[in-house]
Every structure is written in structure tokens, then in C-alpha cells.
C-alpha positions as CSV (number, residue, x, y, z in Angstrom):
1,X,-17.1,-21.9,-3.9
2,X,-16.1,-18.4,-5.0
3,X,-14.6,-16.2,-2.5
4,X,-17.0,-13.8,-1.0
5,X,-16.9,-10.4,0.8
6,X,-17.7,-10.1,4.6
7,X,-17.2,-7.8,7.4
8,X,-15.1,-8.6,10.0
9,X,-15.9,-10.6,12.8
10,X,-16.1,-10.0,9.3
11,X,-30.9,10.1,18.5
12,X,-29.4,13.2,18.1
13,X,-26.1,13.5,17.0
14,X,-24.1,14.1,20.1
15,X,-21.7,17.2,19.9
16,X,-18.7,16.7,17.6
17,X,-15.5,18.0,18.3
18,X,-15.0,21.7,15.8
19,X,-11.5,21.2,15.0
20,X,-10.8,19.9,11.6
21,X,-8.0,18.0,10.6
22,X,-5.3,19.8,8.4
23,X,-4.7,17.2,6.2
24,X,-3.2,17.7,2.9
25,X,-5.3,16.9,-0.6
26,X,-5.3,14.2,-2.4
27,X,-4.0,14.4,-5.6
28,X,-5.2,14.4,-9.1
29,X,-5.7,10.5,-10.7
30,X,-3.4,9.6,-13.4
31,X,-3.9,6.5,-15.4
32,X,-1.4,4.5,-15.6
33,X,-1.3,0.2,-17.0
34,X,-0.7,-2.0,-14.5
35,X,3.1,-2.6,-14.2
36,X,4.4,-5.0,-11.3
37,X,7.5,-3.9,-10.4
38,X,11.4,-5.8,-10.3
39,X,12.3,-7.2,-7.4
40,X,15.7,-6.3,-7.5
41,X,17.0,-9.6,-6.5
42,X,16.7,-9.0,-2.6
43,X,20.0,-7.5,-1.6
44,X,19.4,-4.1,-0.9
45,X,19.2,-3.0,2.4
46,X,15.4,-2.5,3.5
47,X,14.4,1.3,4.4
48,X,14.3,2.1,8.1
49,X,11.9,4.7,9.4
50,X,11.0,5.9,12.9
51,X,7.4,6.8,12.6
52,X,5.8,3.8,13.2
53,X,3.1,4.0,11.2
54,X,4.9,3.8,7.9
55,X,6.1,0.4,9.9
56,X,2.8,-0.9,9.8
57,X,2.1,-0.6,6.0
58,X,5.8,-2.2,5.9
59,X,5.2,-5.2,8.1
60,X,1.9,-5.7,6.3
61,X,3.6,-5.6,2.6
62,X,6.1,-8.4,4.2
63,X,3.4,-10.9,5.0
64,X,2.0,-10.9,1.5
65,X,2.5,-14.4,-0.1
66,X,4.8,-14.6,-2.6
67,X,4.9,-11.0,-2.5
68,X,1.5,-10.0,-4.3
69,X,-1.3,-11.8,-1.8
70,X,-2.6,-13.1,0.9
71,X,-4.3,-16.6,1.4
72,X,-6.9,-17.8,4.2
73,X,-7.9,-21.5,4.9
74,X,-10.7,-23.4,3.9
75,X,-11.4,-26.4,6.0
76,X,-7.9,-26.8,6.4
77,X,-6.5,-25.5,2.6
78,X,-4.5,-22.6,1.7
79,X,-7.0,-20.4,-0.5
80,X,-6.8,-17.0,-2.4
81,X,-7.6,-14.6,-0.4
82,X,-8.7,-11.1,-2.9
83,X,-10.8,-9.5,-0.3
84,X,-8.1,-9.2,2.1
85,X,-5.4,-8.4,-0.9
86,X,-7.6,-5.6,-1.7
87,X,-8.1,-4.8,1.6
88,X,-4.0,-4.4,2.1
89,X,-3.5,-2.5,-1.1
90,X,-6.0,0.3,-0.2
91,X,-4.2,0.6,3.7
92,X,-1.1,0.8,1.6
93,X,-2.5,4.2,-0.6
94,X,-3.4,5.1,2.7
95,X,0.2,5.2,4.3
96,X,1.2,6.5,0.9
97,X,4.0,3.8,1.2
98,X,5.1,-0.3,0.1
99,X,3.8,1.0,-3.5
100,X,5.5,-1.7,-4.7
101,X,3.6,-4.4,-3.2
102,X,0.7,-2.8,-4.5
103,X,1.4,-2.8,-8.1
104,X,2.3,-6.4,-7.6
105,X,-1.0,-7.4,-5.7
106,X,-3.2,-5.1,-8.3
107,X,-1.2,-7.6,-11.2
108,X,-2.0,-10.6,-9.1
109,X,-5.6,-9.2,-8.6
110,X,-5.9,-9.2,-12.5
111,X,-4.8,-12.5,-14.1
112,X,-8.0,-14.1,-15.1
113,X,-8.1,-17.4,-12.9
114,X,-7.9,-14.6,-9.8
115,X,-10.4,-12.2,-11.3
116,X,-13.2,-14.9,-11.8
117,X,-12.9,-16.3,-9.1
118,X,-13.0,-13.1,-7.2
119,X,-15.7,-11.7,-9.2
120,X,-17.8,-14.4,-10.5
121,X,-18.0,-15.4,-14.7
122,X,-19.9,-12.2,-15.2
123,X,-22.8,-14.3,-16.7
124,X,-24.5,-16.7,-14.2
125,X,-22.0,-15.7,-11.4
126,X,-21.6,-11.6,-10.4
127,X,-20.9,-10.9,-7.4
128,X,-21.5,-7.0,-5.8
129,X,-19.1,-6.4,-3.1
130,X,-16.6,-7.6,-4.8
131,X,-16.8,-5.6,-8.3
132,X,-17.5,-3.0,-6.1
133,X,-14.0,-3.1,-3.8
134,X,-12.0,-3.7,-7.5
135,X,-13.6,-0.9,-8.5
136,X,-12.7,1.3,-5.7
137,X,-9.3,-0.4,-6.2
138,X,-8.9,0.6,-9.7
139,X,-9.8,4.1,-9.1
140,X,-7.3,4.5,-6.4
141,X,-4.9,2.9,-8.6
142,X,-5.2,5.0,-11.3
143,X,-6.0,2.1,-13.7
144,X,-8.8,2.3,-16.3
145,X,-11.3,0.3,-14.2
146,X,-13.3,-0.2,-17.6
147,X,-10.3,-2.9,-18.6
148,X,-9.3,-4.7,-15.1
149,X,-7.9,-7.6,-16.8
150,X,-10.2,-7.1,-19.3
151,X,-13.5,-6.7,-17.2
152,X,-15.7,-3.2,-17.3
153,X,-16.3,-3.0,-13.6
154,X,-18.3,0.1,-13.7
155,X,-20.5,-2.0,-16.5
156,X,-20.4,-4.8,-14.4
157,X,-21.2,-2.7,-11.5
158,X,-24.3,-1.0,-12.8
159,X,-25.6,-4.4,-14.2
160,X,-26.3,-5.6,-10.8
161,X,-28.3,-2.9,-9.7
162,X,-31.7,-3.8,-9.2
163,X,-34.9,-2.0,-9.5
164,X,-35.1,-1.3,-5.8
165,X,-31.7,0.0,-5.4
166,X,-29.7,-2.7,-3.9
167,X,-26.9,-4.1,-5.5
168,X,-27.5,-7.5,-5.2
169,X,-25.7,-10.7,-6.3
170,X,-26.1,-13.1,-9.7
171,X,-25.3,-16.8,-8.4
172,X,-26.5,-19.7,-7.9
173,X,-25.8,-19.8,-4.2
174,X,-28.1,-17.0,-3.8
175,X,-27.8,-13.2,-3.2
176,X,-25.4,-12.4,0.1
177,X,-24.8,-9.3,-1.2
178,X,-24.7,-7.0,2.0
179,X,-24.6,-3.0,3.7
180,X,-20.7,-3.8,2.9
181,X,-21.2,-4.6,-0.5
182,X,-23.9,-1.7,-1.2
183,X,-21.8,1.1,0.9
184,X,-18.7,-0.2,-1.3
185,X,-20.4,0.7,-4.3
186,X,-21.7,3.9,-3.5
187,X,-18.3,5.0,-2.8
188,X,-16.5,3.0,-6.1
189,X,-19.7,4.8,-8.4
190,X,-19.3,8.5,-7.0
191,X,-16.1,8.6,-8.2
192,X,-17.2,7.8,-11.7
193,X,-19.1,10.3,-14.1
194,X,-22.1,9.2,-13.6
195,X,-22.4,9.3,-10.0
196,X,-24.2,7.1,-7.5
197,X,-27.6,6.4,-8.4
198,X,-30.5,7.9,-6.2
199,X,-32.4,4.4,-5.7
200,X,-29.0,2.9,-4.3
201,X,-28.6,5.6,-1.9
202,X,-31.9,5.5,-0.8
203,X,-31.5,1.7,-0.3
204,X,-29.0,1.8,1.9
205,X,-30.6,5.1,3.8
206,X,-33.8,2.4,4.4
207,X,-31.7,-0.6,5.6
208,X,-31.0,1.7,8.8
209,X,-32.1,0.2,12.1
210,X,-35.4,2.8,13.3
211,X,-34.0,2.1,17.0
212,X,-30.6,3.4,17.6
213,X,-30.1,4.4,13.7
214,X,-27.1,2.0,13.1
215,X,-26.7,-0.5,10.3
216,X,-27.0,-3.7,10.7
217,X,-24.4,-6.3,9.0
218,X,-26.9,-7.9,6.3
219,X,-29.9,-6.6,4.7
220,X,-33.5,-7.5,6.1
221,X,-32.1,-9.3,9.4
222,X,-34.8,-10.1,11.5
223,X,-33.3,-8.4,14.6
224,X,-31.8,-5.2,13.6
225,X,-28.7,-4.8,15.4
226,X,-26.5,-2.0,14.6
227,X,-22.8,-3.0,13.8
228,X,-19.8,-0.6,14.3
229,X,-18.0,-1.9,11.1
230,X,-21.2,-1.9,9.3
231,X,-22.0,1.4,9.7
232,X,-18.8,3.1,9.6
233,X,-18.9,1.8,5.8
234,X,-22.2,2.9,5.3
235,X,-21.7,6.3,6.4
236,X,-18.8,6.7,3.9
237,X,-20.9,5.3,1.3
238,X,-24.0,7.7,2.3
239,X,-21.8,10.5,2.3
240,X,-20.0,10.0,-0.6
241,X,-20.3,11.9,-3.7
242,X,-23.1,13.8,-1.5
243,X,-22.5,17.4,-0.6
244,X,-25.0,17.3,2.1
245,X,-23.8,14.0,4.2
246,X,-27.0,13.3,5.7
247,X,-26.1,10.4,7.9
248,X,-26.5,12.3,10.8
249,X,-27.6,10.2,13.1
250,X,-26.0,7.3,12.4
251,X,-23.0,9.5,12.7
252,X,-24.3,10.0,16.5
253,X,-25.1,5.7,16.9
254,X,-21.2,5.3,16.0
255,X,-19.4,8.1,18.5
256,X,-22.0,6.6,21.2
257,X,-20.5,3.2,20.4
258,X,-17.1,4.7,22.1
259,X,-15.5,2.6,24.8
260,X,-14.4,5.0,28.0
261,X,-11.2,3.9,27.2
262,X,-11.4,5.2,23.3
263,X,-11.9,1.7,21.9
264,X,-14.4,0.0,19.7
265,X,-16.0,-3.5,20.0
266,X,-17.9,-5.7,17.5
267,X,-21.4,-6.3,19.1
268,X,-21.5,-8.8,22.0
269,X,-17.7,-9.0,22.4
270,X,-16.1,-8.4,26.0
271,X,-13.3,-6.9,24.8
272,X,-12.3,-4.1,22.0
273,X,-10.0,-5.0,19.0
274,X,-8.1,-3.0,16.9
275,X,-9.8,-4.1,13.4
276,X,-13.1,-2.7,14.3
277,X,-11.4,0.8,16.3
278,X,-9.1,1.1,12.9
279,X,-12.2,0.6,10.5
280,X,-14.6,3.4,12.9
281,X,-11.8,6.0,13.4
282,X,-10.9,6.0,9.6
283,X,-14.7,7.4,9.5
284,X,-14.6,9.5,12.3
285,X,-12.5,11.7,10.5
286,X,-14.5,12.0,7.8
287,X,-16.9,13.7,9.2
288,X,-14.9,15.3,11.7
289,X,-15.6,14.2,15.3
290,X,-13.1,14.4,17.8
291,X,-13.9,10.7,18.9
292,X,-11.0,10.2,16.2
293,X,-8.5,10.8,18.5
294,X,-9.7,8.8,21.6
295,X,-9.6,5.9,19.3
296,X,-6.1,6.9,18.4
297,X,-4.9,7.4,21.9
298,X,-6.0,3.8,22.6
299,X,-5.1,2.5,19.2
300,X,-1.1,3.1,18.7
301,X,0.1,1.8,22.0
302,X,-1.3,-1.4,20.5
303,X,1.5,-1.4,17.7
304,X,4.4,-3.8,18.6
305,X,7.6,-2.0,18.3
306,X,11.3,-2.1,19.3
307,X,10.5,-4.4,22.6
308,X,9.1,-7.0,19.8
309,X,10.6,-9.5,18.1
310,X,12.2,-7.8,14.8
311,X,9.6,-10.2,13.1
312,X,6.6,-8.5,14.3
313,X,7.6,-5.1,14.6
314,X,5.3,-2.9,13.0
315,X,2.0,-5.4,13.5
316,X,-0.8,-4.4,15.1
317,X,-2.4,-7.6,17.5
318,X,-5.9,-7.6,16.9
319,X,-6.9,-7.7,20.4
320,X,-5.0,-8.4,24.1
321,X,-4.7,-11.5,23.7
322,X,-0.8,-10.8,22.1
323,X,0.5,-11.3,18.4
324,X,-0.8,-13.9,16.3
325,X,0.0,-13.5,12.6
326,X,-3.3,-14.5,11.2
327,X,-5.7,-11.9,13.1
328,X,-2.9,-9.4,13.0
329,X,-2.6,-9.0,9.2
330,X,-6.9,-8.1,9.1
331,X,-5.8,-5.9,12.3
332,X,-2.5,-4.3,10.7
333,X,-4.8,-3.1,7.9
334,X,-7.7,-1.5,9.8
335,X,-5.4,0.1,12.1
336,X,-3.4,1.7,8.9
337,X,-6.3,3.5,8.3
338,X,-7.1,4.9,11.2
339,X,-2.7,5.9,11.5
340,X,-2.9,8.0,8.1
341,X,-6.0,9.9,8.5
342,X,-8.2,11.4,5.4
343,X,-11.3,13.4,5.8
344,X,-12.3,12.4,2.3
345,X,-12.3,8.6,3.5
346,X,-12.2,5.8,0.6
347,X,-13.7,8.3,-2.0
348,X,-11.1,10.3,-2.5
349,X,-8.2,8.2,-2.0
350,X,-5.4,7.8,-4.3
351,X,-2.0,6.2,-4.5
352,X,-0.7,8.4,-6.9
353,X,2.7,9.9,-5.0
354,X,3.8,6.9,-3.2
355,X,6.9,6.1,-1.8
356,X,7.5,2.1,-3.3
357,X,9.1,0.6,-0.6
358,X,8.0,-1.6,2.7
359,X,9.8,0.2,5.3
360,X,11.1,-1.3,8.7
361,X,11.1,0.5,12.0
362,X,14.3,1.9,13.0
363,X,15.4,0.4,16.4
């Protein structure tokens, strides 16, 4: 079974904080091929840094397999896992750091037997989310995302947009195409000449929830339940390539989602986690609310540092219940986002400028 997208787990706008980030901008795309880079043979001495966050993108790089991805299980086998490999190399443009790792993940991410199973045969099988998220890769990349490993993603893209806007799967097993998937491509398509088509932004404006104006995780759920990770995509993919960012009050629905304490919590859950507070603030930012750095305050304490292990140092546990590698790598990445802050979000990131390697905190 192909490997499939999914969020973790997978009203007035209240007052938002005036001060603006001063964040540097993001530089011009170049377009590079995709080039993995030498390994060097292992002996030199890793770089050390003291600001933790550049540890993070570091201890992430580290846990790739084989150096280019990372796998999940499936009742009980090692699989390919692309979603989260994608996942990592975007937090890794983000920390403008481990470059290295990316360009070997993006190569890994492009040998055929990868790229179909990530993104269907193109023909029977097409799957939106992901085109959508190697897309968005691509671009921040600075590859040609009309020849990823020989696919046109933005062809591929557009051919899976249907008549009433959504972006919707070709497979057999159905359509499971989702608010991830369609805020994904909004993002990946305003960044392309064309821009993002009216209908899809529309779709995704009408798969609101009318009571508390969040967004739900799927499309047409019988109880609309807003979703903190659902709608902190869909308010970057609303927003993007849109000079009026009209998402207003689902805007307000996330800052009301705040904890006290300046955490965020999936729906339901007794406790907060770092994934989902990593995933929200890296949105926060973008359109400016001073929740931002509430989330922060409660969100770097959480990084395991010089009292930890020199194995772990640099993770980020996914909640309190301590370090456990496999939650902490989908943590680690959240959290990176929320550590190197952007108020363009995903759809203006780029990797161009990079340092290459995976540093290690400096104890």
C-alpha cells in the first residue's frame, strides 16, 4: 500500500500582539541539479555550536537512515518513510543548517522505486498531498520541480484538481486526500507562475468548521471538529500567494487554542506535545501574533541538552513522558520550525545559503 500523507496524531479575532518579527529575507531561488554530497569518509571532527537550535536540525540529520531517510513500521516491518523525509528536509531549510543531509534525502526522494511509491504511477495511482509536499520541496530546493526524477509535479499537480476545487486523489483505494493535502498545494502552486487557483482556495475556505471557524483534519467529517495542526496548515495555505490573508478568524480559533502555560494540544489529549506547539507557532508568526512567543517560552525548555545523554542532545521529546526516539524525530522536526521563525511560513522558504553540516551542541 503506497505511503500516504497524514497529520500528526498525524469569533472575532482576539487582539494580536503589534510587534513584528525582524526577521531577515529569504533569498532569491537558484536552480540547481540535484547533487548528493561526499561523505568524506567520517573522520572529521563534527561542528559544535552552542545555540541549541542549530542542535536540533543536527540531531535530526543524525537519525536519518543510512544518512538520506527515515523509515516507520508497518505491522511490524521497516518501511520508507517520504512524508517524514520530506518533512525533515524542509525543518532543515528552516535552520538553514545539515544541508548536506538534505541534498542526500532530496536524491533519495528521487530514485524512481521512491518516487512511485511516494507519489503513485501517475496514471491509475496520484496521490495530492504528496505531489503537493515534493513540490513544495522542490521549490525550496531550488530544483526544477517540472523534472523530479523525471516527474512534472506542477503538471501532476494541476491534473488532480477537480472541478470543485479540491485536490483530490486517483487510486484505487479511494480519495483520502485531506485539508493537509489541499493547504499543501496551495502553498507548493503560489509559488509557481501561475498561482493558486481561485476554486482551490475557495475549497479549502468552505471546509471551515461554521462553529468555532477551525479546520477540521478531513474533508466532509460528519462532526466538524477543529484541529490545531489542521488549521495552522490551512491558514498558511489560505494566506499564501494572497495579499489580503483573509483567514481571520480561524487565525482567532488557533491563538484561543493556547494552553495557560503557552502549549498546544491535539483535540482530546490531556496533555500538550511539542509536534502540534512546533507546527501552530511556525504559523503564529506568520501572521504575527504574539502567541508565538508563549509557545516558545514553553517549547525550548523541552530540548534535551548538556544534562542528556550525548546521544539525545539536541532532540526534542514529543511530550512529558521523556525521550523516546521514534516520537522525538516527528517532534524534533515540528519544534525546528517553531526555533527558526519565518513570517513568510512554507511559501517563501528556501535553502539556498545553508550551512552543510549537522552540528552538535557544545557541552
Amino acid at each position: 500500500m503506497p505511503l500516504r500523507h497524514r497529520l500528526l496524531r498525524l469569533l472575532a479575532v482576539p487582539a494580536l500582539a503589534a510587534a513584528v518579527l525582524p526577521l531577515p529575507t529569504v533569498p532569491a531561488i537558484a536552480v540547481p541539479a540535484i547533487a548528493v554530497p561526499a561523505t568524506g569518509g567520517g573522520s572529521a571532527a563534527p561542528v559544535t555550536v552552542v545555540d541549541p537550535r542549530e542542535a536540533a536540525a543536527g540531531w535530526l540529520a543524525r537519525q536519518l537512515v543510512d544518512g538520506d531517510h527515515f523509515e516507520k513500521a508497518v505491522d511490524g516491518t521497516a518501511r520508507p518513510d517520504q512524508d517524514l523525509t520530506v518533512d525533515a528536509v524542509l525543518a532543515f531549510a528552516t535552520a538553514a543548517t545539515a544541508d548536506d543531509a538534505a541534498a542526500r534525502a532530496t536524491a533519495w526522494l528521487a530514485r524512481p522505486d521512491i518516487l512511485a511509491d511516494y507519489l503513485g504511477d501517475g496514471t491509475t495511482e496520484a496521490y495530492a498531498g504528496p505531489t503537493a509536499k515534493l513540490l513544495l520541496l522542490a521549490q525550496v530546493r531550488g530544483l526544477d520541480p517540472t523534472n523530479f526524477g523525471g516527474v512534472d509535479l506542477v503538471a501532476r499537480l494541476h491534473s488532480l484538481l477537480a472541478p470543485n476545487g479540491r485536490f483530490a486523489d486517483r487510486s484505487r483505494a479511494g480519495d483520502r486526500s485531506d485539508i493537509a493535502s489541499q493547504s499543501f498545494a496551495l502553498i507548493a502552486l503560489s509559488r509557481t507562475a501561475a498561482g493558486v487557483p481561485q476554486s482551490a482556495r475557495s475549497f479549502l475556505s468552505r471546509s471551515q468548521c461554521l462553529t468555532g471557524h477551525g479546520y477540521p483534519v478531513a474533508f466532509d467529517p460528519t462532526t466538524c471538529t477543529g484541529d490545531p495542526d489542521a488549521t495552522a496548515l490551512a491558514i498558511q495555505g489560505y494566506n499564501a500567494g494572497s495579499g489580503a490573508g483573509s483567514s481571520g478568524l480561524a487565525q482567532g480559533w488557533l491563538v484561543n487554542q493556547q494552553r495557560p502555560d503557552g502549549s498546544f494540544a491535539a483535540p482530546g489529549a490531556t496533555q500538550p506535545n511539542a509536534a502540534t506547539t512546533g507546527r501552530v507557532s511556525h504559523t503564529l508568526v506568520t501572521f504575527g501574533s504574539g502567541s508565538f512567543y508563549r509557545a516558545l517560552k514553553w517549547l525550548e525548555p523541552r530540548q534535551l541538552r548538556c544534562a542528556a545523554p550525548p546521544e539525545q542532545r539536541g532532540a526534542v521529546p514529543y511530550d512529558s513522558t521523556g525521550f523516546e526516539r521514534s516520537t522525538a524525530v516527528r517532534a524534533t522536526v515540528q519544534a525546528t520550525l517553531a526555533f527558526f521563525p519565518s513570517l513568510k511560513g512554507f511559501a517563501r522558504l528556501s535553502a539556498a545559503g545553508a550551512k552543510p553540516d549537522s552540528p552538535v551542541l557544545s557541552c
